[in-house]
C-alpha positions in Angstrom: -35.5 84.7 22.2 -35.3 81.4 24.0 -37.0 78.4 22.7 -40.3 77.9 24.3 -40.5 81.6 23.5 -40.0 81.4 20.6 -42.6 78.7 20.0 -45.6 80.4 21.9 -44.9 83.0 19.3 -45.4 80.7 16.5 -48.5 79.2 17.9 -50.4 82.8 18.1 -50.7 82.4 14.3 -50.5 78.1 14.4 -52.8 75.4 15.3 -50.0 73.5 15.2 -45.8 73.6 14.2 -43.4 71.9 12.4 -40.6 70.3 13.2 -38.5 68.5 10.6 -34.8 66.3 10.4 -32.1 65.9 8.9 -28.9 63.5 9.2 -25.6 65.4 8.8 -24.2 64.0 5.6 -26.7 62.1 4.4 -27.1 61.1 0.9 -24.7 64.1 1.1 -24.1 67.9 2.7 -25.2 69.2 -0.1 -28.6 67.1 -0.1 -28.6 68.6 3.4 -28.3 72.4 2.4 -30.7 71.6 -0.3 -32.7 69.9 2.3 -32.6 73.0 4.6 -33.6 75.6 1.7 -36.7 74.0 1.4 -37.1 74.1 5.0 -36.8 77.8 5.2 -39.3 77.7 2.2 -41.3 76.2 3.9 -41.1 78.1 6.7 -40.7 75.5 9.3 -41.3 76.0 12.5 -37.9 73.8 14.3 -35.1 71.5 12.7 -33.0 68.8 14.3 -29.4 68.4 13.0 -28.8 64.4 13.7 -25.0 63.9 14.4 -24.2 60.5 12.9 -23.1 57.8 15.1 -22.7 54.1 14.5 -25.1 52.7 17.0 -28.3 55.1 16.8 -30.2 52.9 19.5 -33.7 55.5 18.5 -33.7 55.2 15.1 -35.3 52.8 12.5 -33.8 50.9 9.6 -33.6 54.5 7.5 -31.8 56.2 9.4 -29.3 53.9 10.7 -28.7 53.3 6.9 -28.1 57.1 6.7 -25.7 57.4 9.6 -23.8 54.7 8.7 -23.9 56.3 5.0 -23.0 59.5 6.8 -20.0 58.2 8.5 -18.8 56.2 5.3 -18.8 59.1 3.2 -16.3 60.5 6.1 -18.4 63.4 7.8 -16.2 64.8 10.9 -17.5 66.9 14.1 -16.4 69.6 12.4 -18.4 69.1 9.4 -21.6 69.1 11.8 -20.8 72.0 13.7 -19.9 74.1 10.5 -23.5 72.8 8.9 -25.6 74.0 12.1 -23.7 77.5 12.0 -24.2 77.9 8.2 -28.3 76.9 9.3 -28.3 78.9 12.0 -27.3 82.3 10.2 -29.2 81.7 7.0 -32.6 80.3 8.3 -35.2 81.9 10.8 -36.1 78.2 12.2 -34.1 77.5 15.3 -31.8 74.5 15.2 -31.0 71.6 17.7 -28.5 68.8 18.0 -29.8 65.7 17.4 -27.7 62.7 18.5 -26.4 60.3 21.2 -24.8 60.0 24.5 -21.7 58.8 23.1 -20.5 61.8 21.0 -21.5 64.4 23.8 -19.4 62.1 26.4 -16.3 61.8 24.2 -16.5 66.2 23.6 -16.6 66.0 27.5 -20.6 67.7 28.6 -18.7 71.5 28.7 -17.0 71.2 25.2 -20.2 69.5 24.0 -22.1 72.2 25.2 -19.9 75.5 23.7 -19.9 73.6 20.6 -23.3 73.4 20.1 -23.7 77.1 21.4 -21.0 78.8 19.5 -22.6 77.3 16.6 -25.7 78.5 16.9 -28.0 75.5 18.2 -30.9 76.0 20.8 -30.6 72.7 22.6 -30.0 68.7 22.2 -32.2 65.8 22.1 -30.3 63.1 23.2 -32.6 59.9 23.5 -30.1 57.3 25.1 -29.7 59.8 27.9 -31.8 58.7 31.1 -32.2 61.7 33.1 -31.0 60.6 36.1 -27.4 60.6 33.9 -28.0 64.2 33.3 -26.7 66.4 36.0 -23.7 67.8 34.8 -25.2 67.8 31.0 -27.6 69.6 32.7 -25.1 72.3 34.0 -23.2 72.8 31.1 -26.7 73.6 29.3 -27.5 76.0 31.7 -24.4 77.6 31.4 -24.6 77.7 27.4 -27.8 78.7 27.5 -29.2 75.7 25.7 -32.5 73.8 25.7 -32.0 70.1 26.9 -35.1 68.3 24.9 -36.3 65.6 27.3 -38.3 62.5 25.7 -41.1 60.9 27.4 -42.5 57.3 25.9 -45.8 55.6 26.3 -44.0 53.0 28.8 -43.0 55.4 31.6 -44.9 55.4 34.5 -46.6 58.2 35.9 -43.8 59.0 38.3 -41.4 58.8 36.2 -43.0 61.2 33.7 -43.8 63.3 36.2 -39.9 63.5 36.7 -39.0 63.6 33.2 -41.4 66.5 32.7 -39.6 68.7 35.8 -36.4 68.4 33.9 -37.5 69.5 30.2 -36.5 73.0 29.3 -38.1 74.6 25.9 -40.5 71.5 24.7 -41.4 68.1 25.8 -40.8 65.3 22.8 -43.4 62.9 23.1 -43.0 59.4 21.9 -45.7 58.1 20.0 -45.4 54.1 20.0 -43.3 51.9 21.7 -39.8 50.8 19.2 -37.7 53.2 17.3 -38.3 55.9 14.1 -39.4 55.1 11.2 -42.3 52.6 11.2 -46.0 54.0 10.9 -48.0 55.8 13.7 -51.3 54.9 14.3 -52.9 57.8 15.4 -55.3 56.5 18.6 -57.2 57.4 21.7 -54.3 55.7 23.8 -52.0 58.6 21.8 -54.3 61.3 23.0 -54.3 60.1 26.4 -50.9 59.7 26.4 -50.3 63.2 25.4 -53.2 64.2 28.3 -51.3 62.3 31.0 -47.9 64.4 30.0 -49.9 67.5 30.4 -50.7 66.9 33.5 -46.9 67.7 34.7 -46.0 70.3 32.4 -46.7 73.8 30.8 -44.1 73.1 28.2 -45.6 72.8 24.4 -45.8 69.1 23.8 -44.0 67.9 21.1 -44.8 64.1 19.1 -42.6 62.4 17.0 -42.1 58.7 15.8 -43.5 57.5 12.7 -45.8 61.0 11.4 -45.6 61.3 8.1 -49.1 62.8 6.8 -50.7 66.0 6.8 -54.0 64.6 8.2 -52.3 63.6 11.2 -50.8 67.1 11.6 -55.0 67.8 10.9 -55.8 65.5 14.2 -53.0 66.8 16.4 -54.2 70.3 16.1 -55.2 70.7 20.3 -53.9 67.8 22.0 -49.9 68.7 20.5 -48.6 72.0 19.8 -45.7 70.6 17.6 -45.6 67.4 15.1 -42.0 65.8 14.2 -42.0 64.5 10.6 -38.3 63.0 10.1 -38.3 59.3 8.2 -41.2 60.1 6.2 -39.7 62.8 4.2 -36.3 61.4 3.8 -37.8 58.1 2.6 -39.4 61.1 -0.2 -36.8 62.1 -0.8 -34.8 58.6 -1.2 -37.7 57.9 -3.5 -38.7 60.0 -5.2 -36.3 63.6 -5.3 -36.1 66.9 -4.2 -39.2 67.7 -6.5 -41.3 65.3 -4.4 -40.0 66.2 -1.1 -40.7 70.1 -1.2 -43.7 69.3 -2.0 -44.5 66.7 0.5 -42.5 68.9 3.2 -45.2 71.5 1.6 -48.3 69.6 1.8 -47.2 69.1 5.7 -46.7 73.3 6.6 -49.6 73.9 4.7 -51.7 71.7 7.1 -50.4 74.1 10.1 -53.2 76.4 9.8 
């Protein structure tokens, strides 16, 4: 079933999905399988696999903390790939690569792409990617029959979003707030008509990520987003406060799906 398939399914029965993160090798992989078994608890709707790197441009003081962790405690390629196929055989959620232009480059776009493929990932979310860059990523991910996640922010102008949204294949991530991950999201009006204006260019489900972290705001979503991205939030739980804590906030956030 492809992606946006897959997630038209889910919203018959949904106001709103789920989609939740993890960075490969952070604290550790086995925090990361324990992190995914909750997950498939949970019944989440989408997960993104982050490939650490050392400069991840996107992301807030957390999670460049975890990939350099991540890369520290010596995770390889191979160590991501073989996480994502384990996920992908043992959980119903579909997984995608999360990561940055560097890595895919490096593989070469075609080795990126069968890599992510033969390991059973739906797509990539590449946010240092512009799209004009994309053309032979592009191909490749036709080829491999995977979902390139394009990312439109608050800051584009209509044009460009209007270009952006042409290019997306299974969902559209929506930025919530200018900066990078992590920091807290004021849900607004200027959100919602943010989210409107993206509409306007695509049927895709609209996706919204950057600084969620509460079921209420999964509560206020419900119509204007058919998917919220909750990532910092619950690894700061889980930093925190322990597995314990975070299945039950990563509970208290599917149960607000309904």
């Amino acid at each position: 079933m492809q992606l946006t398939e897959y997630l038209r399914k889910r919203l018959e029965t949904r106001k709103i999905l789920l989609m939740t993160h993890a960075v490969v090798g952070y604290p550790s992989l086995e925090d990361n399988w324990a992190m995914l078994e909750a997950m498939g608890e949970a019944d989440v709707d989408v997960v993104e696999l982050q490939m650490p790197f050392s400069e991840p441009t996107a992301d807030g003081p957390l999670f460049v903390k975890a990939n350099q962790e991540a890369l520290r405690n010596g995770t390889k390629l191979q160590d991501y790939f073989k996480l994502m196929q384990r996920a992908s055989e043992s959980f119903e959620f579909p997984v995608l690569m999360m990561g940055y232009c560097n890595t895919a480059f490096t593989m070469g776009f075609q080795v990126f792409c069968e890599n992510v493929s033969r390991h059973g990932g739906k797509g990539f979310i590449i946010p240092d990617l512009p799209f004009e860059e994309c053309g032979q990523l592009f191909d490749h991910s036709l080829e491999f029959g995977l979902d390139p996640i394009m990312l439109c922010t608050p800051t584009n102008k209509e044009e460009r979003l209007r270009k952006i949204c042409s290019h997306g294949r299974g969902f559209i991530y929506c930025v919530a707030r200018k900066g990078v991950t992590g920091e807290s999201t004021v849900l607004e009006q200027s959100t919602e008509d943010f989210l409107l204006q993206c509409r306007q260019f695509t049927d895709l489900p609209l996706a919204l990520g950057f600084g969620l972290s509460k079921p209420e705001e999964l509560h206020m979503l419900q119509g204007k987003a058919e998917i919220a991205i909750v990532g910092t939030a619950l690894l700061k739980t889980w930093e925190n406060d322990g597995e314990s804590a975070f299945k039950r906030h990563l509970n208290s956030l599917a149960d607000a799906r309904a």
